[in-house]
N, C-alpha and C positions, 0 to 999 in steps of 0.2 A: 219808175213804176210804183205808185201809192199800194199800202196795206191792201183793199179790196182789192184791187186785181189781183193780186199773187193769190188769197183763197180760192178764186173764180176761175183763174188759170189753173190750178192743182187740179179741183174739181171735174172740169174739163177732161184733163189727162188721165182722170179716172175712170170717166164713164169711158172715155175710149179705148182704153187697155181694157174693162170690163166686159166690155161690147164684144172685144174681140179675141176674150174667152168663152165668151159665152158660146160662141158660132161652134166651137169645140166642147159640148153639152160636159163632156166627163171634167174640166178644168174650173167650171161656174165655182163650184164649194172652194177650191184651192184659192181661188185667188181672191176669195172674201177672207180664209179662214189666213191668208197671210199675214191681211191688215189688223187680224184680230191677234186679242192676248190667248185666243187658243192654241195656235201653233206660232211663236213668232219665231225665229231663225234667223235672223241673218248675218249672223259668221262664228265659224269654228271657233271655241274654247282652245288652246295650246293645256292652260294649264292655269287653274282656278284659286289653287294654295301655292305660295310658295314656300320653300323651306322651314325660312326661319318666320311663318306667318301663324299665331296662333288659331285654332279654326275648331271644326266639331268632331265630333262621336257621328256613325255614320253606320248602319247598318247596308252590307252591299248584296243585291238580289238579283238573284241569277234567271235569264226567261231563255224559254227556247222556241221563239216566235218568227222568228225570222227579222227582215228588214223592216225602216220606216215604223221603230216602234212608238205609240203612241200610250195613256194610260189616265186613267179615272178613279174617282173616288166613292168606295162602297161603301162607305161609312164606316167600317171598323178592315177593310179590306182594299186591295189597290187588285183595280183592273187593267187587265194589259193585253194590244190586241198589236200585230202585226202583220207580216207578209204571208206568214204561215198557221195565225188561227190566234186564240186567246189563251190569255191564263187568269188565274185567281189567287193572290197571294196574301196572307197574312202578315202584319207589321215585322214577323220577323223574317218574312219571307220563305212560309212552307205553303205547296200550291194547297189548294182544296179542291180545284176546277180545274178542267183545260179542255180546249176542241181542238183540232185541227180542220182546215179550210181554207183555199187561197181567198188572198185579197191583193191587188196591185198597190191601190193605194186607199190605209183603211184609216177610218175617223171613227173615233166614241166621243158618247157623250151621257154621262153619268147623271141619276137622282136618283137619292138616298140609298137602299143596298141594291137597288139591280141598275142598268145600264146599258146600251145601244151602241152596239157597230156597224157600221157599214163599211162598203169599197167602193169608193169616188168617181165616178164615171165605169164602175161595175153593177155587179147583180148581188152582190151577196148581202142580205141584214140579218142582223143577228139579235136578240133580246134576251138578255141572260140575268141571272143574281152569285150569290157567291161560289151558287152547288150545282148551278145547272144551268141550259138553256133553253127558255120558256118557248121563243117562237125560232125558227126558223127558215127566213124567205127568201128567194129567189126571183128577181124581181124582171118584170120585161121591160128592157130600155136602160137607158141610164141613170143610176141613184147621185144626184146631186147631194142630198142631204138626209138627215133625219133627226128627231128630238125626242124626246120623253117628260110624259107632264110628271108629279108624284105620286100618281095612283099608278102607274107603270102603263098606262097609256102613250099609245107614239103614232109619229106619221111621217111616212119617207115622202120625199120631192123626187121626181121621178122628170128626166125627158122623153119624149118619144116622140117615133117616127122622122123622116126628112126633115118636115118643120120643127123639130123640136119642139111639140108640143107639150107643156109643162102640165104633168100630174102630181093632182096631193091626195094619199090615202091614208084616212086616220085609222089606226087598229085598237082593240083594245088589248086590258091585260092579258088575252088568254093568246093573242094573234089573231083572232076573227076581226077579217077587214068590216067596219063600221060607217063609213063615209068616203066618198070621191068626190075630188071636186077637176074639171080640164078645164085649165086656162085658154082662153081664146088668142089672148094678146099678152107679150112679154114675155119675156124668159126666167123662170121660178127659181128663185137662191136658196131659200127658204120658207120654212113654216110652224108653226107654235100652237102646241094645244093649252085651252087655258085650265086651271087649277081642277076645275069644278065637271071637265070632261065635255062641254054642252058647247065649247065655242072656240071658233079656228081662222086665224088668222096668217096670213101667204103675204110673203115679201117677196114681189117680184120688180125685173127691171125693164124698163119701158123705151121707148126711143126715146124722148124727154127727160128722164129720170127715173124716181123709184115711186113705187106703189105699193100700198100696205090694203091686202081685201080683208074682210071680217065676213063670216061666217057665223050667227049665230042660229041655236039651236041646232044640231049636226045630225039630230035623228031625223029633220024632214029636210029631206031632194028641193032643190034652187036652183036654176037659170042662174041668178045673177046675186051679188055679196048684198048684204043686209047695210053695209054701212065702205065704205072709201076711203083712205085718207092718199091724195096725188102728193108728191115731192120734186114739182120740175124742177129741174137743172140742177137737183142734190142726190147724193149716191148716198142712201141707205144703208150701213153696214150688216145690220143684227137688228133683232128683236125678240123682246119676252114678255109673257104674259105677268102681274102683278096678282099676288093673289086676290085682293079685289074687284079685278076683272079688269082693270086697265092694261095699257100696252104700256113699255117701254121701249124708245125707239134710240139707239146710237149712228148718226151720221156723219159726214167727213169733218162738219162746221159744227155741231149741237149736241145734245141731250133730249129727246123730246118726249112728253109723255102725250099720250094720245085716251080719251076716253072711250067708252063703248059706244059712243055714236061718233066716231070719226074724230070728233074734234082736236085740237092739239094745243098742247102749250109749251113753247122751249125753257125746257127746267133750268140748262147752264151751254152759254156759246163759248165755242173756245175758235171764231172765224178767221182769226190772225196765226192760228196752229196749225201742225200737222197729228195727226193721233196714230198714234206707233204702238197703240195697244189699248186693252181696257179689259173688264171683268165687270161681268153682269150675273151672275148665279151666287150672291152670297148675300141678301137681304140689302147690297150697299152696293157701290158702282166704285171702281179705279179707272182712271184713266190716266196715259201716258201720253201726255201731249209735248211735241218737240215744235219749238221754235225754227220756223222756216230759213234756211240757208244756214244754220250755224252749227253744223256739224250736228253731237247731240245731247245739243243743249237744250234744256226743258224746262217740266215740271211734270209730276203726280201728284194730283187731285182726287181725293173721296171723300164721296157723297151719299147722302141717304136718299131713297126714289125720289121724295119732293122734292129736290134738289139741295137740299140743306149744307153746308160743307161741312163737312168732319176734319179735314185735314191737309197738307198741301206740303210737298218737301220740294227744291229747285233741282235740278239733275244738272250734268255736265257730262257725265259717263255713258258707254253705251248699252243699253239694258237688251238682254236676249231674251228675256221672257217674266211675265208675271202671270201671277195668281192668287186668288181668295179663298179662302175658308173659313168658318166661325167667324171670329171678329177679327179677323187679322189680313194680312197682304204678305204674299212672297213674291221678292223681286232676284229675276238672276242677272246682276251686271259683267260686265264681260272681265271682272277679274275677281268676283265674289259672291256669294247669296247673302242675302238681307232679309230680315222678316220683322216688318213692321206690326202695329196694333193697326186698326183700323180706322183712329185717328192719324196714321204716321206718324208712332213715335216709333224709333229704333228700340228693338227687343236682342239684350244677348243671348249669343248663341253657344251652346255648350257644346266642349270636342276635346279631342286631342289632333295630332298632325294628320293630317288629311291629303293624298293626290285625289285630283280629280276631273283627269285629262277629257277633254271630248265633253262635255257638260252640252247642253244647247237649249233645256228645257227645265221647268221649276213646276212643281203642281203640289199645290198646299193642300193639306189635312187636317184632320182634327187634333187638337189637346196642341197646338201649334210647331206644328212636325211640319213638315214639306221633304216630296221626294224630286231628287235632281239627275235628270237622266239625256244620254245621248244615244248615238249609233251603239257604244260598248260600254254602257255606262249606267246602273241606278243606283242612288244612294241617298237612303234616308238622314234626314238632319231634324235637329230638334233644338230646342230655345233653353237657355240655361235651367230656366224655370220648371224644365220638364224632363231633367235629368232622373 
């Protein structure tokens, strides 16, 4: 079997395991959010320091959230939402916030100090900042996703009805619904509002592939998108808006930037990989691409949006999660955290002996701290330099 087929065959196995999530509307977000560096997982931490391994300083913070906890970055605060509602915790870990609420299975997703939860094939969204929560919705159907642009505008992706008919409604910052848009055709993953509040853009998946609609100006009612971009026979991962107004698009093969009128251009192909992660919210892009059939053996590549390379380190270990903030990358491999620069160079890490059973998750902060959390698990780490 030549290079090309094996991407083409992967590909394939994609949109067919997606396809047949999808038919289960509440599952669509989990099994994009697998492939992504938001939630990666896949397999238990035993034990992260050993004894005689020198390691970090660690503050440990206690929630009382319940299951499936997840968590975001408030700028000078860590958000935290679970099976039984949110909290709001400060670096050293004293709450200032908290709600209670179920959720089965909840997703945030943070800019700058306020931040967005929802529950996954539930109804509950939540828009909150450090001291409060601003909106709160109850939604009819099932919440695939939701986003938040920087002006604390956001839009949940909604299915509905037998057909699973895919809804997008933008709100703004107060929670007054502002725009709707019902899919005719495909099944909705997601949706992205851009910088500037005026323009909105739906990832959805097609029987062919993926499709990216555009929606500009969102205060006037439309039939039909202003602008298209089709993807047959490539599965779509993610997309964000650029503050200049372009897209950026990550799929199973590419890098793609796409302009305000559809167009496209592939910034960086990686068609002979598999991508086992990436990060897109930090003015620069990581991606964790692993070489097909070799265990997990790779590389991490970052990039500036025009595709520029900043940096490139080869892996062999198995990485359970990364993340970005400021100028830097945290990576958690399955026997330690890393916090590069954002060129990938190696930054040390200041500590003393550390346990840190159960780990499965890394989400980086500012002043280049990252907190590292599992089932029973959070603990802040910080780089020598910020001792």
């Amino acid at each position: 079997m030549n290079g090309e087929e094996k991407p083409k065959r992967n590909i394939r196995r994609s949109l067919s395991i997606v396809f047949s999530l999808l038919v289960f509307a509440a599952l669509a977000y989990i099994a994009v959010s697998l492939i992504t560096g938001r939630s990666i997982g896949f397999s238990r931490l035993t034990d992260i320091f050993t004894p005689r391994r020198p390691v970090l300083i660690a503050e440990e913070f206690y929630f009382n959230i319940g299951r499936n906890r997840i968590f975001a970055d408030l700028g000078d605060a860590i958000a935290a939402a679970g099976t039984l509602g949110i909290q709001v915790l400060d670096y050293e870990g004293n709450e200032s916030f908290g709600a209670s609420f179920r959720m089965s299975q909840p997703s945030i997703r943070g800019f700058g100090n306020r931040a967005i939860v929802f529950d996954i094939g539930g109804s509950a969204v939540r828009a909150f900042d450090r001291s409060r929560i601003i909106t709160s919705l109850d939604i009819n159907g099932a919440v695939i996703s939701a986003s938040m642009n920087q002006n604390g505008w956001f839009c949940v992706s909604t299915q509905e009805g037998v057909s699973y008919r895919g809804i997008v409604t933008v709100y703004d910052n107060t929670g007054k619904g502002m725009y709707k848009v019902s899919m005719g055709s495909g099944y909705v993953l997601s949706a992205e509002l851009s910088h500037d509040n005026r323009a909105l853009a739906i990832l959805n998946l097609t029987e062919t592939g993926s499709r990216i609609a555009f929606y500009k100006g969102i205060d006037t009612p439309k039939d039909e998108p202003d602008a298209v971009y089709e993807s047959p026979g490539l599965l779509i991962l993610d997309i964000r808006y650029l503050p200049g107004g372009d897209m950026l698009a990550i799929s199973t093969d590419s890098l793609i930037l796409i302009d305000k009128n559809g167009s496209a251009k592939e910034l960086y192909s990686y068609p002979d990989k598999r991508i086992g992660g990436y990060t897109l919210d930090s003015g620069f892009i990581t991606l964790y691409l692993l070489d097909f059939g070799v265990g997990h053996q790779g590389r991490i590549v970052s990039l500036l949006a025009d595709g520029s390379l900043l940096g490139e380190v080869l892996t062999d270990r198995e990485i359970l999660s990364i993340s970005s903030g400021d100028d830097y990358i945290c990576i958690l491999y399955n026997d330690r955290p890393v916090i590069f620069s954002k060129e990938l160079e190696e930054l040390p890490l200041a500590g003393e002996q550390l346990s840190s059973a159960g780990a499965s998750r890394i989400l980086a902060f500012g002043n280049d701290m990252a907190l590292i959390t599992g089932d029973h698990i959070a603990l802040m780490i910080t780089t020598e330099s910020e001792r």
